[in-house]
TIRO-2110 file (N, C-alpha, C; in Angstrom, 1 decimal):
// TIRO-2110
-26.4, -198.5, 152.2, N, 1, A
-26.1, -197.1, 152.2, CA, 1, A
-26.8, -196.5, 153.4, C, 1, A
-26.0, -195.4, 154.2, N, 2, A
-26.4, -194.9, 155.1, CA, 2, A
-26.5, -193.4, 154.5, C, 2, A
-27.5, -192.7, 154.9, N, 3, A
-27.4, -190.9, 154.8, CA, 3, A
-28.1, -190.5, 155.6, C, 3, A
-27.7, -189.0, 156.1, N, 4, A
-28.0, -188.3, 157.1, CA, 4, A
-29.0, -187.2, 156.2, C, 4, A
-30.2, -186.7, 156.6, N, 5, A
-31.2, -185.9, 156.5, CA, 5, A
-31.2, -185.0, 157.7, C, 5, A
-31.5, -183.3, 157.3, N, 6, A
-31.6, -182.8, 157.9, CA, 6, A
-33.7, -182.3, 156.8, C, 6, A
-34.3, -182.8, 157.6, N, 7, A
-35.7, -182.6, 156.6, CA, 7, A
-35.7, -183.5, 155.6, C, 7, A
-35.7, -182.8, 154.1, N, 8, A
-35.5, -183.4, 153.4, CA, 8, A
-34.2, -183.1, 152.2, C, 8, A
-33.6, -182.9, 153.1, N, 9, A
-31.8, -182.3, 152.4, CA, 9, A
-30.9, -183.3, 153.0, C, 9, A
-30.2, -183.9, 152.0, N, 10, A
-29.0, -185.0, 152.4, CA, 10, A
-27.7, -184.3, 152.6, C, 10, A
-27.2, -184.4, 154.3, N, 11, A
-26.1, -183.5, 154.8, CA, 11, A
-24.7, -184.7, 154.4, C, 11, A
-24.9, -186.1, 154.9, N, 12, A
-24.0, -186.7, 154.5, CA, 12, A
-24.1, -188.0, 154.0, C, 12, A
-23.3, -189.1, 153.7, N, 13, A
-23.6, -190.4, 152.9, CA, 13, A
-23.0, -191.1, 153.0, C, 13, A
-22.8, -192.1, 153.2, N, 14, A
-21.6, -193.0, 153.3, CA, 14, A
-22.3, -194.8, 152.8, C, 14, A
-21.3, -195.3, 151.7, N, 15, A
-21.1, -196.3, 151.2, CA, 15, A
-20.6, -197.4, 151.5, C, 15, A
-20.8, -198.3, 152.0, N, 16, A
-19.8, -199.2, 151.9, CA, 16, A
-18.9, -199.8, 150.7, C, 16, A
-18.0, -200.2, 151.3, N, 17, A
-17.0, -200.9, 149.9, CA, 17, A
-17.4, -202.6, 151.0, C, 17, A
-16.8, -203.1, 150.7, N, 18, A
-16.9, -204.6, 151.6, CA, 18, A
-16.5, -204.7, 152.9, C, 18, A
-17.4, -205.4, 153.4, N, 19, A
-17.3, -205.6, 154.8, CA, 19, A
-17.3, -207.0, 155.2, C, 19, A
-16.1, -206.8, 155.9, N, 20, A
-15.6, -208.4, 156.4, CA, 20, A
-16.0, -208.6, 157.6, C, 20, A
-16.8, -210.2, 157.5, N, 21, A
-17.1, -210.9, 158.5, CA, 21, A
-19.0, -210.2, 159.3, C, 21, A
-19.4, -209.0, 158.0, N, 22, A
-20.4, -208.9, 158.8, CA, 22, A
-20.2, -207.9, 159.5, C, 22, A
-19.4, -206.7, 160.1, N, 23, A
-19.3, -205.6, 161.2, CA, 23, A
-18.7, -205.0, 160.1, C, 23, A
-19.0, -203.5, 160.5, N, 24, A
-18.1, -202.6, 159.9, CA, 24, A
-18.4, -201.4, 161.2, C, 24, A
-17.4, -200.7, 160.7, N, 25, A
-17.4, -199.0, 161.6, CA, 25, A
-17.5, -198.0, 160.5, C, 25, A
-18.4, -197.7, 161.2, N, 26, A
-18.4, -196.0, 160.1, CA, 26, A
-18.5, -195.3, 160.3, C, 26, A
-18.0, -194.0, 159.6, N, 27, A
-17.4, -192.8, 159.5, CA, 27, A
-18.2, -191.9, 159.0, C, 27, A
-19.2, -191.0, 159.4, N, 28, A
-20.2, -190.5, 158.6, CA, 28, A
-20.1, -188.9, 159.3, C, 28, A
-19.6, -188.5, 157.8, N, 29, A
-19.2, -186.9, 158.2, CA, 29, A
-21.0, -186.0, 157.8, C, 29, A
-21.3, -185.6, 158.8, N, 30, A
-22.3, -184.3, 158.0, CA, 30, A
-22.2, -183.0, 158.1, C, 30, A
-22.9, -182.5, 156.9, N, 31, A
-22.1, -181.1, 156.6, CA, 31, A
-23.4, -180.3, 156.6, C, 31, A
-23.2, -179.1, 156.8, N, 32, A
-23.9, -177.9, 156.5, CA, 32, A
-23.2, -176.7, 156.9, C, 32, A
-23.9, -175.6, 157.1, N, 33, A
-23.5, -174.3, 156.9, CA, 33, A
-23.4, -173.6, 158.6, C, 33, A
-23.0, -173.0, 159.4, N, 34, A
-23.1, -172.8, 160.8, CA, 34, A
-24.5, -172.0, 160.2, C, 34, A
-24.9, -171.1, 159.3, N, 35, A
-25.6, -170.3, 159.3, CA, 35, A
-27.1, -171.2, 159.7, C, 35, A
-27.2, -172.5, 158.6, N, 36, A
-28.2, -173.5, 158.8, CA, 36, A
-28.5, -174.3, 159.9, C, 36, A
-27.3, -174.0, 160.4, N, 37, A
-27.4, -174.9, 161.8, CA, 37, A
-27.0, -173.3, 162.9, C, 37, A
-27.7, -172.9, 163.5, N, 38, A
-27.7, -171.8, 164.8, CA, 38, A
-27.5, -172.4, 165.8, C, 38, A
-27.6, -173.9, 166.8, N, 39, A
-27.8, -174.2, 167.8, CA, 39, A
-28.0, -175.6, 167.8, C, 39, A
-28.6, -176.4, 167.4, N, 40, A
-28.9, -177.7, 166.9, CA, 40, A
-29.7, -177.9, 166.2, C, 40, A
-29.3, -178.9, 165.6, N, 41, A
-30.8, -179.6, 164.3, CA, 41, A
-31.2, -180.5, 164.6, C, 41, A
-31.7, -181.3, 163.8, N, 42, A
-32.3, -182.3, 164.0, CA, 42, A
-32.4, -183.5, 162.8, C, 42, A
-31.3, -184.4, 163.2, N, 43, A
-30.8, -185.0, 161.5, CA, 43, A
-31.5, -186.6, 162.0, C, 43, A
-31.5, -187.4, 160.5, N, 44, A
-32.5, -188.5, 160.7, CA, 44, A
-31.5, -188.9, 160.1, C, 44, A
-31.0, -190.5, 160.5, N, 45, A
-30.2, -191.1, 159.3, CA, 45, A
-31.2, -191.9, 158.7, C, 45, A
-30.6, -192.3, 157.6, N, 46, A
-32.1, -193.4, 156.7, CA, 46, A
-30.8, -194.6, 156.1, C, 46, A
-31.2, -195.9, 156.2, N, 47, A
-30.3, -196.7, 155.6, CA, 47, A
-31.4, -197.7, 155.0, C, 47, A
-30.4, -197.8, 153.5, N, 48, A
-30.9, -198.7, 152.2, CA, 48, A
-31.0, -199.8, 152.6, C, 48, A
-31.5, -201.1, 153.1, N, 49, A
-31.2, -202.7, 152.3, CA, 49, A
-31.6, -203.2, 151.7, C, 49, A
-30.3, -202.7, 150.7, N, 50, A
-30.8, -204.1, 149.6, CA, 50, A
-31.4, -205.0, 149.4, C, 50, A
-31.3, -206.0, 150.4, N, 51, A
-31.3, -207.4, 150.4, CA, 51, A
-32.7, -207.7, 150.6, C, 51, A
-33.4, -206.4, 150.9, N, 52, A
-34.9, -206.1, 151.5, CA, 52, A
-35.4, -205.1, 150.5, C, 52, A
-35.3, -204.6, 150.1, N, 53, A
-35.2, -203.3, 149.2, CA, 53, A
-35.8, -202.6, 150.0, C, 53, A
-35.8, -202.1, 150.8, N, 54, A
-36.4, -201.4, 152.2, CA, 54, A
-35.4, -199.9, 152.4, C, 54, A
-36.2, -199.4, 153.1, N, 55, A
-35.6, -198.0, 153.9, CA, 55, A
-35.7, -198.8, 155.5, C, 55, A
-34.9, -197.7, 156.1, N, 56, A
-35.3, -197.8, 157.8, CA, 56, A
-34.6, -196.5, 157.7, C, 56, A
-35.5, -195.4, 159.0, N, 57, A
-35.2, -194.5, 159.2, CA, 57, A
-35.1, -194.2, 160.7, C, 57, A
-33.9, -193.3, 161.2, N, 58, A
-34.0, -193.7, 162.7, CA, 58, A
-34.7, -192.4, 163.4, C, 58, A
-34.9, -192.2, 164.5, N, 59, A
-35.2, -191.4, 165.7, CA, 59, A
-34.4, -190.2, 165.7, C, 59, A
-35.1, -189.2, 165.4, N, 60, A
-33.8, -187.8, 165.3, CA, 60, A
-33.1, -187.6, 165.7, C, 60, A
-32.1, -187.1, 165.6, N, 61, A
-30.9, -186.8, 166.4, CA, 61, A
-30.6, -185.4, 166.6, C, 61, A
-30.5, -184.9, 168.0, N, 62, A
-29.8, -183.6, 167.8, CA, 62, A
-28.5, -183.1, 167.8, C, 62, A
-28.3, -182.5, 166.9, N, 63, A
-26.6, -182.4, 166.4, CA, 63, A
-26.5, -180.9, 166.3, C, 63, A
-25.2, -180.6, 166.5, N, 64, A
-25.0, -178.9, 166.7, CA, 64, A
-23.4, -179.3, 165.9, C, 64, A
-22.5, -177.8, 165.7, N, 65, A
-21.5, -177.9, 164.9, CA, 65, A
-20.3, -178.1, 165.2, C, 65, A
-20.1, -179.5, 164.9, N, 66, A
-18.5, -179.8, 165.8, CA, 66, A
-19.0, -181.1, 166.3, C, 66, A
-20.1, -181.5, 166.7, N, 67, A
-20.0, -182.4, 167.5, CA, 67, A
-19.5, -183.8, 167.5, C, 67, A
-19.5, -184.6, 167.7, N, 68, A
-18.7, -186.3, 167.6, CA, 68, A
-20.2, -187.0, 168.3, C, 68, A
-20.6, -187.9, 167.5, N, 69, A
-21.6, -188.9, 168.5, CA, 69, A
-20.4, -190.4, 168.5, C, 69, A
-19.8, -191.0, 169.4, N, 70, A
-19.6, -192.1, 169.5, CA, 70, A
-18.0, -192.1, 168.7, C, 70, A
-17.4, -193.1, 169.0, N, 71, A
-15.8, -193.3, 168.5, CA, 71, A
-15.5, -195.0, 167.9, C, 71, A
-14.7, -195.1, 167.4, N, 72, A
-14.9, -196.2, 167.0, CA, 72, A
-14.7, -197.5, 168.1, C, 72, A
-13.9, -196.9, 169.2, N, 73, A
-14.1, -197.7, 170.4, CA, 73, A
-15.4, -198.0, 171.6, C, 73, A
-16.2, -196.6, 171.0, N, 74, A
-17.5, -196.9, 171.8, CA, 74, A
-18.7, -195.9, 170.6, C, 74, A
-18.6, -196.8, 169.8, N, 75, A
-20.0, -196.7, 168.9, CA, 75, A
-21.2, -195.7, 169.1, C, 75, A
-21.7, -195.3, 168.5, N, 76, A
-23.1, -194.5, 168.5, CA, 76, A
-24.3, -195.5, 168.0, C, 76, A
-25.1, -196.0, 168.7, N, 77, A
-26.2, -196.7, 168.0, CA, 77, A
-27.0, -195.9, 167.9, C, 77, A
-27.8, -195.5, 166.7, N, 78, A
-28.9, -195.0, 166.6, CA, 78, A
-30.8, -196.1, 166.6, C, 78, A
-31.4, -195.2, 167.0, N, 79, A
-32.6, -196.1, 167.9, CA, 79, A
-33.3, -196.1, 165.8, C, 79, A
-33.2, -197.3, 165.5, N, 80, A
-34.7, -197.4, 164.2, CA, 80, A
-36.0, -197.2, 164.4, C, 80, A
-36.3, -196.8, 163.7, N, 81, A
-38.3, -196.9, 163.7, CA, 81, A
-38.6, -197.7, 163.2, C, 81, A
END
């Protein structure tokens, strides 16, 4: 499970269903209000694993309303801590 944090408010979430061969692309819409966001924020994604029972949380991101980080032809990697 991946989710986007703005603080400690979850803006968006995304699940996987199954993933073949090990890659997936994903689609992670985040929401808020223009009024909450004036100019840019500053959103953290945090992703579950399982297999670790672990968190990892990445390197903030600055995001404003509308924006697009990356396409499914050229990815957005986010930097982990």
């Amino acid at each position: 499970m991946i989710a986007a944090f703005e603080g400690n408010e979850c803006r968006g979430i995304w699940t996987p269903a199954a993933i073949m061969g090990g890659d997936a692309d994903i689609v992670l819409q985040v929401f808020g209000k223009d009024a909450d966001i004036p100019g840019a924020t500053r959103i953290e994604l945090r992703y579950y694993c399982a297999s670790q029972q672990g968190y990892y949380v990445s390197a903030p991101i600055s995001y404003s309303s509308y924006q697009t980080l990356g396409s499914i032809g050229n990815p957005y990697m986010p930097v982990w801590k």
